[in-house]
FIMARZA-527832 format. One record per residue: x, y, z of N, C-alpha, C in turn. Coordinates in steps of 0.2 Angstrom, whole numbers, padded with zeros to 4 digits, always signed. Layout:
% residues N
XYZXYZXYZ...
***
This chain:
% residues 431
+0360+0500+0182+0357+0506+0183+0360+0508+0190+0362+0515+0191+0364+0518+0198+0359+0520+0200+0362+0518+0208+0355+0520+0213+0352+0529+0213+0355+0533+0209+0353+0540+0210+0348+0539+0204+0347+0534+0201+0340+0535+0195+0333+0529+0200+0336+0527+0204+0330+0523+0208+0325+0526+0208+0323+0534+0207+0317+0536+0208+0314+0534+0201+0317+0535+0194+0317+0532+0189+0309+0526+0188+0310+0521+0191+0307+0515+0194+0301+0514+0198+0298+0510+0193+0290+0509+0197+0290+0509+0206+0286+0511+0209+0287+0508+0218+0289+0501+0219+0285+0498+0215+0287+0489+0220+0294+0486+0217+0296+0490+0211+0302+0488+0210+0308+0491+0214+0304+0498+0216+0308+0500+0220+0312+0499+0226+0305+0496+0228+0305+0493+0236+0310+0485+0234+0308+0482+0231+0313+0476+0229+0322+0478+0230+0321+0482+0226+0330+0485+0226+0332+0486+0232+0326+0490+0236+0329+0493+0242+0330+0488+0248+0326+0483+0247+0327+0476+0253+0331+0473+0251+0333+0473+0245+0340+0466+0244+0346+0470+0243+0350+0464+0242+0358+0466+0245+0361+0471+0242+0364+0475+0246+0368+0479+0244+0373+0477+0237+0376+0474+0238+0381+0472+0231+0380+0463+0230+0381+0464+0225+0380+0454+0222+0387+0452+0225+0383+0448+0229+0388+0441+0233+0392+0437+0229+0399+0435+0229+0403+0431+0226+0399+0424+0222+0401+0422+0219+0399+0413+0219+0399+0408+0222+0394+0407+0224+0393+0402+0228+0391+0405+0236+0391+0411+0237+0388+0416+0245+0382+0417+0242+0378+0415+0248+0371+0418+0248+0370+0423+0254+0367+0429+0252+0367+0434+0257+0363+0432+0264+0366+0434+0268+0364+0436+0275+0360+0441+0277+0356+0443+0277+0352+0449+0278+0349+0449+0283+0347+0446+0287+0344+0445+0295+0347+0447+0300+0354+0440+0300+0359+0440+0306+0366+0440+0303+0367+0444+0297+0376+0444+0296+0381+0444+0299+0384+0438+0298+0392+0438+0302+0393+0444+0305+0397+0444+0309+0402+0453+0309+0406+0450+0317+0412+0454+0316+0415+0455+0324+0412+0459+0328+0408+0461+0331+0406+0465+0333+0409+0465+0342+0412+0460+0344+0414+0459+0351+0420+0461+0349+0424+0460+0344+0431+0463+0346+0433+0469+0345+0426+0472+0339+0426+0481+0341+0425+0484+0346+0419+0479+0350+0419+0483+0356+0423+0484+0360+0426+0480+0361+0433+0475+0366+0441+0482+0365+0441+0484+0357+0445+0490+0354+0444+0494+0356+0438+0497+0356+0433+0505+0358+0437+0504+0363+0433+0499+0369+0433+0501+0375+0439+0502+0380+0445+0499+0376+0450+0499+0378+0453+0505+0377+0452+0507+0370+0456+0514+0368+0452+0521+0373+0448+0518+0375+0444+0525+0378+0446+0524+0384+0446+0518+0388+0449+0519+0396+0455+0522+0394+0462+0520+0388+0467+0522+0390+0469+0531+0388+0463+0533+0388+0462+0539+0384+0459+0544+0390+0455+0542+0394+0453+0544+0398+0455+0542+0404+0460+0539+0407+0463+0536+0410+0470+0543+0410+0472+0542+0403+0478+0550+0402+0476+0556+0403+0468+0560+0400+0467+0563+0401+0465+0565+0408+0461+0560+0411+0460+0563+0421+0468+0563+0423+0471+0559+0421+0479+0562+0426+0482+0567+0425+0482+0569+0418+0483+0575+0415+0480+0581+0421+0473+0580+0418+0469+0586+0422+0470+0586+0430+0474+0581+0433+0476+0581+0439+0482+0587+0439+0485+0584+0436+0490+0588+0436+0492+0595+0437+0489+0596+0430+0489+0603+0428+0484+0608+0436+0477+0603+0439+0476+0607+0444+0477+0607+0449+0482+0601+0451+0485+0602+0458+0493+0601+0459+0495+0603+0453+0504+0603+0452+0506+0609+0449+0504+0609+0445+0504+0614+0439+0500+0621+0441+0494+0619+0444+0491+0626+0444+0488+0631+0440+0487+0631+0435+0489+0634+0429+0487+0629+0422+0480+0632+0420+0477+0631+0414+0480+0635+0407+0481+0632+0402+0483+0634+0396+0478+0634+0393+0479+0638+0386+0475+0638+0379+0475+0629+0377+0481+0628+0376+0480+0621+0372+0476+0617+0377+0477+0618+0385+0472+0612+0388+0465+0614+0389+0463+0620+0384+0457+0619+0381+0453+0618+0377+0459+0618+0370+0459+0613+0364+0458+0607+0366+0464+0605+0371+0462+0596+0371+0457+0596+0376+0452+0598+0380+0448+0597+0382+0440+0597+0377+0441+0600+0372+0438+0602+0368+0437+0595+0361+0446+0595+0361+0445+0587+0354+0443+0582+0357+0444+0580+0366+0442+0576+0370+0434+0575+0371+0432+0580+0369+0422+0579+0369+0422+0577+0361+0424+0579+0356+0424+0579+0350+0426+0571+0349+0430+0566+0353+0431+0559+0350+0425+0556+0355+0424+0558+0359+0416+0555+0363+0412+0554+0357+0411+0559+0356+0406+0560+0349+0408+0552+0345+0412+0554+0343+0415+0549+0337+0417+0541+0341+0415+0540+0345+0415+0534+0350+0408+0532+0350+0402+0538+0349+0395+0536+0348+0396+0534+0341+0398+0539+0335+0396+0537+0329+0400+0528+0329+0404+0525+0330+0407+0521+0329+0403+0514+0334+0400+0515+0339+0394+0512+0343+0388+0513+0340+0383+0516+0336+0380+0517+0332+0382+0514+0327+0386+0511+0324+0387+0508+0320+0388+0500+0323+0389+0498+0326+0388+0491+0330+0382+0489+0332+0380+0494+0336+0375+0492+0336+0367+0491+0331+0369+0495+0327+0361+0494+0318+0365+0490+0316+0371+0490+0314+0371+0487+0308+0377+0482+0308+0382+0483+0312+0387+0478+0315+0394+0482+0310+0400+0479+0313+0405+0480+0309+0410+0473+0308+0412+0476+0302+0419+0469+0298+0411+0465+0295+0405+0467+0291+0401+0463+0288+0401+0466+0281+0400+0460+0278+0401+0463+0271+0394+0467+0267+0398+0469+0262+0390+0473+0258+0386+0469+0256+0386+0463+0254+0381+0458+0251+0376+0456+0256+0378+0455+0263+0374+0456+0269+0371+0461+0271+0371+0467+0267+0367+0472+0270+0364+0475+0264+0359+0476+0267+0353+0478+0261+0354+0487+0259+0352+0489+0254+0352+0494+0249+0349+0500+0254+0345+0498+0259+0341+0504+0259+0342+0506+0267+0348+0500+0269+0354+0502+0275+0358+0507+0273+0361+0508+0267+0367+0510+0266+0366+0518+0268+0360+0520+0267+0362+0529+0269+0362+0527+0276+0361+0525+0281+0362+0526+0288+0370+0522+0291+0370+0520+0287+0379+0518+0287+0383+0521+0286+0382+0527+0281+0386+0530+0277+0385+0538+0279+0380+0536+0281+0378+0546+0287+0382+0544+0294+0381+0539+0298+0386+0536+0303+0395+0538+0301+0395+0537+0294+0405+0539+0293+0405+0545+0291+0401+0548+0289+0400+0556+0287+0402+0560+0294+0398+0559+0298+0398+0562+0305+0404+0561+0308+0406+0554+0309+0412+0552+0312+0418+0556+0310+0418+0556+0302+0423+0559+0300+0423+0565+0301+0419+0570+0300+0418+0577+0302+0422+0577+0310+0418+0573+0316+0421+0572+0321+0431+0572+0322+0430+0567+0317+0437+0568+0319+0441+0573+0315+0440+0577+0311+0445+0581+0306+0444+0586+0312+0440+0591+0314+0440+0595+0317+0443+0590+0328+0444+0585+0328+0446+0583+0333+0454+0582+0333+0455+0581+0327+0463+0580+0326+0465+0586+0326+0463+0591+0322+0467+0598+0322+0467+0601+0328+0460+0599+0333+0462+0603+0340+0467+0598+0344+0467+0594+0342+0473+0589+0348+0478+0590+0343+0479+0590+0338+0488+0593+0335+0488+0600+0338+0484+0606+0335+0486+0611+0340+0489+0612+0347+0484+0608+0353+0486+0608+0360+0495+0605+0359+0496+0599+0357+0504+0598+0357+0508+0601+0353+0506+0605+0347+0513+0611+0346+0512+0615+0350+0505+0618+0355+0508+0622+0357+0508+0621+0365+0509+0614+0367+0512+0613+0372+0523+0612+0370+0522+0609+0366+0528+0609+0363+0533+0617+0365+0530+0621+0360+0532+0628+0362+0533+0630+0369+0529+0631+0372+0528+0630+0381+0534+0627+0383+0533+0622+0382+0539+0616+0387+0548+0620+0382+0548+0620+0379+0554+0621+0374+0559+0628+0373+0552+0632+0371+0555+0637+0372+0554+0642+0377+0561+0647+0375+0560+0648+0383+0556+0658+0381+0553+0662+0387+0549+0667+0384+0554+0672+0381+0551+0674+0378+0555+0682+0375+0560+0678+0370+0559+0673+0366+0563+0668+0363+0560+0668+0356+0563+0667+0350+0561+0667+0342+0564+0664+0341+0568+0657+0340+0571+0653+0336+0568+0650+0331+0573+0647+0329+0570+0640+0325+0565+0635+0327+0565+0634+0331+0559+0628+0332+0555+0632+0336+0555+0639+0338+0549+0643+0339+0545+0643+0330+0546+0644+0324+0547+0647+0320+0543+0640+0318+0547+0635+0316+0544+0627+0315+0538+0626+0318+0536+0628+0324+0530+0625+0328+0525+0629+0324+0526+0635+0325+0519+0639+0320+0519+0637+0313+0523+0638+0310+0524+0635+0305+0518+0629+0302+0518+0624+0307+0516+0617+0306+0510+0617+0308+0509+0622+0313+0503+0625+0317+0497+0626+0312+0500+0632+0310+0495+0636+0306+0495+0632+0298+0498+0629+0296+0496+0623+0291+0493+0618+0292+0493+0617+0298+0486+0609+0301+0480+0615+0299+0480+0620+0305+0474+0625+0306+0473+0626+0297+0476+0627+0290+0473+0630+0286+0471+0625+0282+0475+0619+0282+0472+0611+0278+0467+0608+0279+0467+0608+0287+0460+0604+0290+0455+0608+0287+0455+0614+0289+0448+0620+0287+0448+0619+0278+0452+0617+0274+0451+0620+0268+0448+0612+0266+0451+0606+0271+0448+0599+0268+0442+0598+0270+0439+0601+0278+0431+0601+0278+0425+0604+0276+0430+0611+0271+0425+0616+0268+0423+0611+0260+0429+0608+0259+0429+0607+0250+0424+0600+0250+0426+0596+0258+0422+0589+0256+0414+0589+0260+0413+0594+0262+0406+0594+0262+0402+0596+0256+0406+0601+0253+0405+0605+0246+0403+0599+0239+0406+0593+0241+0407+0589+0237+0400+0586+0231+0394+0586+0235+0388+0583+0232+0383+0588+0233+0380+0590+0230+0373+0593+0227+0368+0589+0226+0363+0588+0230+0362+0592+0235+0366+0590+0242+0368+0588+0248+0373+0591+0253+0371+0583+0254+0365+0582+0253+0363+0576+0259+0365+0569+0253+0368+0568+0246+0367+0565+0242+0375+0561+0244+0377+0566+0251+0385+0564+0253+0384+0556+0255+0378+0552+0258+0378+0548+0262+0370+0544+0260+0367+0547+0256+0360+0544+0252+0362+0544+0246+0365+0540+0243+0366+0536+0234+0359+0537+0232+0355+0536+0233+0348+0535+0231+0344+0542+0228+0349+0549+0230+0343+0552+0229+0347+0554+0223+0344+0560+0216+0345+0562+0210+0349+0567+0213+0355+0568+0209+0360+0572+0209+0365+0572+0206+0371+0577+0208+0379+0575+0207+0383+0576+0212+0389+0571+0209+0394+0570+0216+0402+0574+0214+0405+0576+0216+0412+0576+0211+0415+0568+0214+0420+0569+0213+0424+0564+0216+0429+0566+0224+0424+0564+0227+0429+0565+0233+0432+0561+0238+0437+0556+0233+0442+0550+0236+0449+0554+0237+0452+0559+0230+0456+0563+0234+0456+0566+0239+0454+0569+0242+0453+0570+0247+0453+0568+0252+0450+0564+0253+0449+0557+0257+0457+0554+0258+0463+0554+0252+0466+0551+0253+0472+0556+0254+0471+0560+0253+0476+0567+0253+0475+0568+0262+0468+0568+0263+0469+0570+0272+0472+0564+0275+0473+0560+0273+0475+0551+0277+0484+0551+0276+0483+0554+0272+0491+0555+0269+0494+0560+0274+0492+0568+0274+0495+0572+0277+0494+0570+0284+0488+0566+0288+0489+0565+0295+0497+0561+0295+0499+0557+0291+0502+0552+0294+0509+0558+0292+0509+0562+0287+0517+0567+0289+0517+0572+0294+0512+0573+0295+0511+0579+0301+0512+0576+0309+0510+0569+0308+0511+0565+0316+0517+0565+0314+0523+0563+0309+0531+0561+0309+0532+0569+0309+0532+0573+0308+0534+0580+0310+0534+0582+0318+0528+0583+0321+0526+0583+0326+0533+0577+0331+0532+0571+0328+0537+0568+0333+0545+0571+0334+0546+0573+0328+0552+0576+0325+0555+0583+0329+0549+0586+0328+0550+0593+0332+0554+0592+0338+0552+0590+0344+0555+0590+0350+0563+0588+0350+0562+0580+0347+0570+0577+0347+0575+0581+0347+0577+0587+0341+0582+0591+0341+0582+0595+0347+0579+0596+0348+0578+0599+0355+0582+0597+0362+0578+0592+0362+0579+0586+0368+0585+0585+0369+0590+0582+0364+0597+0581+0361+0602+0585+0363+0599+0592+0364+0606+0598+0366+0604+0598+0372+0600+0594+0376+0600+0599+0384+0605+0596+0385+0609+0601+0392+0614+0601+0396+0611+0593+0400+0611+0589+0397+0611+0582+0403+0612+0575+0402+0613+0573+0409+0616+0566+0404+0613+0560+0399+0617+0556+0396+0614+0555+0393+0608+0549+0392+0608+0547+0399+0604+0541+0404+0597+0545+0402+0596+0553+0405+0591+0557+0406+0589+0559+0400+0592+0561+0395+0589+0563+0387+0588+0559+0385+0589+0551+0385+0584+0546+0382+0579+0547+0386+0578+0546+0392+0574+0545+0395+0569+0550+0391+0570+0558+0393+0565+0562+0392+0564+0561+0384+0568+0558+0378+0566+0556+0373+0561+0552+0372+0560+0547+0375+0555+0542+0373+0548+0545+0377+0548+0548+0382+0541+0552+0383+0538+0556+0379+0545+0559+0375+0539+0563+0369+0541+0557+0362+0543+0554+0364+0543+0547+0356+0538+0545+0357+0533+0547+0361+0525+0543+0362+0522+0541+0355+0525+0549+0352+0520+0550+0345+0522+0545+0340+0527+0538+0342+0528+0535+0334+0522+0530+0336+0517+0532+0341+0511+0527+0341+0507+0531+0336+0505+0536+0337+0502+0542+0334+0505+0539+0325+0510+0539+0324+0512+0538+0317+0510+0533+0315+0511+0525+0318+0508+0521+0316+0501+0520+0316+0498+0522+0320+0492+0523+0319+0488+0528+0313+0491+0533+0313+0489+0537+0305+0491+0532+0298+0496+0530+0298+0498+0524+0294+0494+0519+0295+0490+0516+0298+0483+0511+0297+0480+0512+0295+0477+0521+0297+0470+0525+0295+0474+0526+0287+0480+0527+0287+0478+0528+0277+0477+0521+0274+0480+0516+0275+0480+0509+0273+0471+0508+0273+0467+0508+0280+0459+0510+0281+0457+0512+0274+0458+0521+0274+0455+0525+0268+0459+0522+0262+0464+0521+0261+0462+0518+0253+0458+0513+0252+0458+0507+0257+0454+0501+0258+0448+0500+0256+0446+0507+0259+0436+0509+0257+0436+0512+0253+0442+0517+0251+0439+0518+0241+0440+0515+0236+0445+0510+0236+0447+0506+0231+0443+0499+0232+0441+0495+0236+0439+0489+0235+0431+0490+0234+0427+0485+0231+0420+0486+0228+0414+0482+0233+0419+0480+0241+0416+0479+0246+0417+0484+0252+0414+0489+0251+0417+0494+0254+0414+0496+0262+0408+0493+0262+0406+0492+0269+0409+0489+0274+0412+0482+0272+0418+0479+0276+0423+0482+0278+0427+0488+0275+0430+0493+0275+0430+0498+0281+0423+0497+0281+0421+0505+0287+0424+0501+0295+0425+0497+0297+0428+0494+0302+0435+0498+0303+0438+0495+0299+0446+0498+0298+0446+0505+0299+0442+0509+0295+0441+0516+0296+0440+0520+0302+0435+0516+0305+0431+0518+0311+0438+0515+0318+0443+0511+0317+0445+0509+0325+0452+0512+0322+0454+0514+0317+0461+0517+0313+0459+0524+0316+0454+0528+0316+0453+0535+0316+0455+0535+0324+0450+0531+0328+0450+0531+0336+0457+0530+0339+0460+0525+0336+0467+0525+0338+0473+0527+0336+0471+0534+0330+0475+0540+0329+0475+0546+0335+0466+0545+0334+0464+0550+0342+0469+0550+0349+0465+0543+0350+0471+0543+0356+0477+0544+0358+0482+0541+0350+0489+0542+0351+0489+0550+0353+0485+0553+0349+0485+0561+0347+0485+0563+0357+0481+0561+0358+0479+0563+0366+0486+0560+0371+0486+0553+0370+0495+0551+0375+0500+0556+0371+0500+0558+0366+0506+0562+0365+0505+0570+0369+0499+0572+0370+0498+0579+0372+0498+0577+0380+0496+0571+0383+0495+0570+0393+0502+0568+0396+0507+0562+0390+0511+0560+0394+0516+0563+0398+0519+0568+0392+0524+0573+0397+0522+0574+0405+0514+0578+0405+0513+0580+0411+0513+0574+0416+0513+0565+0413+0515+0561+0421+0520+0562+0425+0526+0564+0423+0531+0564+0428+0532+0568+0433+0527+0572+0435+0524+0576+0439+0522+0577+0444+0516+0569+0442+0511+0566+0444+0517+0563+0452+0522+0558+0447+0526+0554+0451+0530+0554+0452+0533+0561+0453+0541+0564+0453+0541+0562+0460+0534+0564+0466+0535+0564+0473+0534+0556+0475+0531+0552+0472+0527+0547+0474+0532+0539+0474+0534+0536+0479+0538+0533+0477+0534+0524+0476+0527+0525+0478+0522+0520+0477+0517+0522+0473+0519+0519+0467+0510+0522+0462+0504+0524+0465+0504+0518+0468+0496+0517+0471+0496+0521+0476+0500+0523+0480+0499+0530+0484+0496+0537+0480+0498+0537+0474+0496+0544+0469+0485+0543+0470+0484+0538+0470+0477+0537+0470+0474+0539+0474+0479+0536+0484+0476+0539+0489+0478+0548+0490+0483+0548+0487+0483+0557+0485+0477+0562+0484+0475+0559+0479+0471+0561+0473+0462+0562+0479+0462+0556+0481+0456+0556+0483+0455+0559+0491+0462+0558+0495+0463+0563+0501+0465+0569+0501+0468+0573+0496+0468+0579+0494+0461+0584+0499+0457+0583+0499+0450+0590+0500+0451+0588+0508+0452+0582+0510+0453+0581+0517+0459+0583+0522+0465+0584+0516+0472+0587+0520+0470+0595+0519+0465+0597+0516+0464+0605+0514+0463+0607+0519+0458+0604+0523+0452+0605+0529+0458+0602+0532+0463+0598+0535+0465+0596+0543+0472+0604+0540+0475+0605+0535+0479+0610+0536+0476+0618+0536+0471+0619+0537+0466+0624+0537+0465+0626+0545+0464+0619+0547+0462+0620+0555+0471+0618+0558+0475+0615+0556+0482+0616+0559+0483+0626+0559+0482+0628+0556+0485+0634+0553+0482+0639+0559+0475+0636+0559+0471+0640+0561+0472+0642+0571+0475+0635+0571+0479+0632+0579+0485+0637+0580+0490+0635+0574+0496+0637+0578+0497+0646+0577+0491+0647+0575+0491+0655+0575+0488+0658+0580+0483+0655+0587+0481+0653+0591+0488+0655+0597+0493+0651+0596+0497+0650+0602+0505+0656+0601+0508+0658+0607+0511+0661+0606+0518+0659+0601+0525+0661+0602+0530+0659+0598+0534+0655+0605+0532+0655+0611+0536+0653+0617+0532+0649+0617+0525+0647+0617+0523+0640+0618+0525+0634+0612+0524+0639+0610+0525+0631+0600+0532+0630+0602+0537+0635+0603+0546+0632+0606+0546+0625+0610+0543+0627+0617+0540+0621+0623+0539+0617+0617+0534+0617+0616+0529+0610+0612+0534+0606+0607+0537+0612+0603+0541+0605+0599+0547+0604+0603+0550+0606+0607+0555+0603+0611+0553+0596+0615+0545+0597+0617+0544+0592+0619+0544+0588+0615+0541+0586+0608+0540+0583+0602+0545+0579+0602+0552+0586+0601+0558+0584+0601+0562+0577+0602+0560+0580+0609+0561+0574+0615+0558+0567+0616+0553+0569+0615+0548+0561+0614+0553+0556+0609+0552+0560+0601+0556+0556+0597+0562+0553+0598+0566+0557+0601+0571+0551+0603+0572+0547+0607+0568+0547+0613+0564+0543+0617+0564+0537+0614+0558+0536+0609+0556+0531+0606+0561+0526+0600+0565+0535+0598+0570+0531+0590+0575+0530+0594+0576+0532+0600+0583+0532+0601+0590+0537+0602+0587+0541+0601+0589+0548+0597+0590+0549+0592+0591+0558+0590+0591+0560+0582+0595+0560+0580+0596+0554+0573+0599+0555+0570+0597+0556+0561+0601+0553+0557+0598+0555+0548+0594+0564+0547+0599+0565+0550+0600+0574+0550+0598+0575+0541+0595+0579+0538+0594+0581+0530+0600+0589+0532+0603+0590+0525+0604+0594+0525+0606+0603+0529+0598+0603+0530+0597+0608+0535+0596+0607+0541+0599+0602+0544+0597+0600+0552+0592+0597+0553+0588+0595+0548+0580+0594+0550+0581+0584+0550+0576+0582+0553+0575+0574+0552+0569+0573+0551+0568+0569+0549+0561+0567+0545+0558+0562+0552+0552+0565+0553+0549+0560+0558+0547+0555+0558+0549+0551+0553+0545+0545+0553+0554+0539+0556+0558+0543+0556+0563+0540+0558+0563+0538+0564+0559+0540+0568+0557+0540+0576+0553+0536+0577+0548+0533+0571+0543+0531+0572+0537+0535+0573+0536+0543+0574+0531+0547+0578+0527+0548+0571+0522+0548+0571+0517+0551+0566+0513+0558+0568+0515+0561+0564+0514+0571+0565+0508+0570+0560+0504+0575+0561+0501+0576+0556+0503+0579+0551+0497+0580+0545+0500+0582+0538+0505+0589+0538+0502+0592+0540+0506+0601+0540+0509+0600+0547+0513+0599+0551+0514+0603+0558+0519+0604+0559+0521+0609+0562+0530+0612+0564+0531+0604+0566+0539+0603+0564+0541+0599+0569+0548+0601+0572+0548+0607+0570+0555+0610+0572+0556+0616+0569+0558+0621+0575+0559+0631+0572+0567+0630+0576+0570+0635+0572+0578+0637+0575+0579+0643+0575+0582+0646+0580+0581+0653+0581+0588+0655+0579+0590+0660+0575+0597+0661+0572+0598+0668+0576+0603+0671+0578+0605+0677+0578+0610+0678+0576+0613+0685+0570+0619+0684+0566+0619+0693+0570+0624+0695+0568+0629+0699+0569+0632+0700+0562+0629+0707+0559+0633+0709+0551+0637+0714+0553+0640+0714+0550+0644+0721+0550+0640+0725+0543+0639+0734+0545+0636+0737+0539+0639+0734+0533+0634+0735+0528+0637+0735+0522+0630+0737+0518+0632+0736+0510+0629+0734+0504+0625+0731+0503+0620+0727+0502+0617+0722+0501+0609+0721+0501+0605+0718+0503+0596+0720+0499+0594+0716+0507+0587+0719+0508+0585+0717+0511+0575+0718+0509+0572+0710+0510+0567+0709+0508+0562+0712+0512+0556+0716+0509+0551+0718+0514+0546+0717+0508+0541+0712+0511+0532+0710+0508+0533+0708+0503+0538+0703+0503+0540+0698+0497+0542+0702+0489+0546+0710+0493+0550+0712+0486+0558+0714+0489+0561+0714+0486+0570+0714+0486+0570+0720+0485+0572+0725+0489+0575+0732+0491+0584+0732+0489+0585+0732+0483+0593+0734+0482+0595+0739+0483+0601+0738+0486+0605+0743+0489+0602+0746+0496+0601+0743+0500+0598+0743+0504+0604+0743+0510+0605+0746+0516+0609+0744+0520+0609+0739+0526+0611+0733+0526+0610+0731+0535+0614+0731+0537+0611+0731+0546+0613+0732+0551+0615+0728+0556+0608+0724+0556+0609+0719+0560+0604+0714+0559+0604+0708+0558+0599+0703+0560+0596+0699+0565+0592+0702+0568+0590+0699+0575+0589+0693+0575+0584+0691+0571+0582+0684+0573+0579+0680+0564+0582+0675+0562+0580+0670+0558+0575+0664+0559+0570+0665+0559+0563+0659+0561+0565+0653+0553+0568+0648+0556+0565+0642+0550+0561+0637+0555+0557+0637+0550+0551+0633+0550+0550+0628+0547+0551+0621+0548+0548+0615+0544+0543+0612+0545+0539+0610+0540+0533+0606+0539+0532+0601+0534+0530+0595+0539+0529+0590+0537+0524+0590+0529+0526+0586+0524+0525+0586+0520+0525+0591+0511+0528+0595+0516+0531+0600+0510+0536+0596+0504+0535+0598+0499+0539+0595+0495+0548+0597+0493+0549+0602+0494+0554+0605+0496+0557+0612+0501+0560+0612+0501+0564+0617+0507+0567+0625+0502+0567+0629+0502+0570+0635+0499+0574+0640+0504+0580+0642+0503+0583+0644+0509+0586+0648+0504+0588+0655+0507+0591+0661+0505+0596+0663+0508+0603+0666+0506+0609+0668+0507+0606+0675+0510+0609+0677+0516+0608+0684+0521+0617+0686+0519+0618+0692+0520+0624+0694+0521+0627+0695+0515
***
């Protein structure tokens, strides 16, 4: 008898049914119903690792973006978005360790377990289908961002939507058809109550399938790309293998399909949700290292000591405040005292180094060559130019726009200005 006719059945037989084992235990297994085996430590142990390194990508990510970058995207609000959406699915998959444990088998757990086991992968997997298509969206269309250039319609402009708007139409069309699947709605995760089911394992195994072509596509897209940049070819592998993240992302869809068929095919199918539940989590997150990694080199292009990037991070609001009040100083003193001041500075440093020498490009020296410690923003050196043009042709900048065809005359005077801790130097052709 199937469990959708249990109502069928007197109460105490009913109640019988519903306290004993889910599925008849092999020959010679006597159920465990109390304290069932299960790994439960080494799921934790998975979780917890996959989230630190998930959230670990993601906060440097968001560094990034707000004090490099500057500049918030559409897609970094998808991924911020699929990123609460795997939270979620960290509880449903914690919720399952903790009622009922995971990697035990159905013979250990009783019949009238199964609807809240079975609502636990209901929700999880809603979590993830609507979490995977917002973190596939953020990477093709960080993809596009990075690749193509604006005002541009190529080919792999063309490929990204493409693949885009096919995740966007498949996901929607698989979470409309598989909630549709059982009448009444709740019969999706209570076997028990009277009803019908269609059969909804295709599905099941069609979305397991398409995650795992759509991660090799998604890998795929950038490489042709990568491959013709003008650079050598030390640096196109390089930048290859930071978008090659994704063949984690593939292996990991290729586990979750190996999962999904494992729980609809085998006739202990509780043991199954295990695989299902740490396969899906670790599609998530490859899905999230493949949308953060790129933005690390960023992070570290300036930093020649890792572990300096964390004292960045945390001194940051404090260099705000000491270059707020430098700014506020040297606007305070005339252009003849700050000349004095750093002449003296000048002076000092060679003093101490010896004199100037490891001149940069632009005449400047970096002060630590002296040994002297300047604060974070301070002139350490202004050079007074005076040129002599002869009339001519040529553009002259007023309020930060370029006046073509402009005539000049003469240039009085050139202020360069350097300051400590700038990242680089921008210098412009006069004449």
């Amino acid at each position: 008898m199937s469990l959708d006719q249990l109502y069928l059945l007197p109460p105490d037989q009913q109640e019988a049914i519903l306290n004993g084992p889910a599925l008849t235990p092999p020959p010679g297994v006597v159920p465990n119903l109390e304290n069932p085996p299960n790994d439960n430590v080494l799921c934790i142990a998975i979780i917890t690792f996959l989230l630190f390194l998930a959230t670990s990508a993601f906060a440097l990510s968001i560094y990034v973006k707000l004090f490099y970058v500057k500049k918030v995207y559409l897609e970094d609000y998808l991924a911020f978005a699929g990123f609460g959406l795997y939270i979620g699915q960290i509880y449903c998959g914690l919720n399952l360790v903790a009622h009922y444990g995971l990697f035990v088998h159905q013979w250990d757990i009783r019949v009238k377990d199964l609807a809240g086991i079975l609502y636990m992968v209901h929700i999880g997997s809603e979590f993830y289908a609507v979490c995977i298509v917002l973190l596939k969206s953020a990477i093709i269309l960080e993809w596009i961002r990075i690749f193509v250039p604006r005002v541009t319609r190529g080919r792999f402009f063309w490929s990204c939507h493409a693949l885009l708007w096919t995740n966007v139409l498949f996901y929607t069309a698989i979470i409309i058809a598989g909630n549709a699947t059982c009448q009444p709605y709740a019969k999706l995760w209570d076997k028990t109550l009277p009803g019908t089911c269609s059969n909804n394992n295709a599905f099941d195994v069609a979305t397991a399938t398409y995650n795992f072509l759509s991660d090799f596509l998604i890998l795929l897209l950038p490489q042709q790309v990568i491959w013709r940049l003008q650079l050598k070819t030390t640096k196109r592998f390089g930048v290859a293998v930071v978008f090659a993240i994704g063949i984690s992302a593939c292996a990991a869809a290729a586990y979750r399909l190996y999962a999904s068929i494992g729980f609809l095919t085998r006739e202990d199918e509780i043991y199954g949700v295990a695989d299902l539940v740490l396969g899906t989590e670790a599609e998530i997150v490859c899905a999230i290292l493949v949308f953060c990694v790129p933005m690390f080199p960023k992070a570290f292009v300036n930093t020649k000591d890792p572990f300096r990037l964390l004292t960045s991070i945390f001194s940051r609001s404090k260099r705000v405040t000491s270059t707020s009040a430098a700014i506020a100083h040297q606007e305070s003193q005339t252009q003849e005292d700050k000349t004095v001041q750093l002449k003296d500075s000048q002076q000092s440093a060679e003093n101490v180094g010896g004199g100037v020498s490891n001149h940069n490009a632009f005449g400047l020296t970096h002060p630590h060559t002296h040994g002297v410690d300047f604060p974070q923003m301070s002139i350490i050196r202004t050079t007074q130019i005076s040129i002599d043009v002869e009339s001519g042709s040529g553009y002259c900048r007023s309020a930060g726009h370029d006046s073509p065809g402009a005539t000049i005359d003469r240039i009085d005077r050139v202020d360069c200005v350097a300051y400590i801790g700038c990242i680089g130097v921008k210098t412009e052709d006069f004449g």
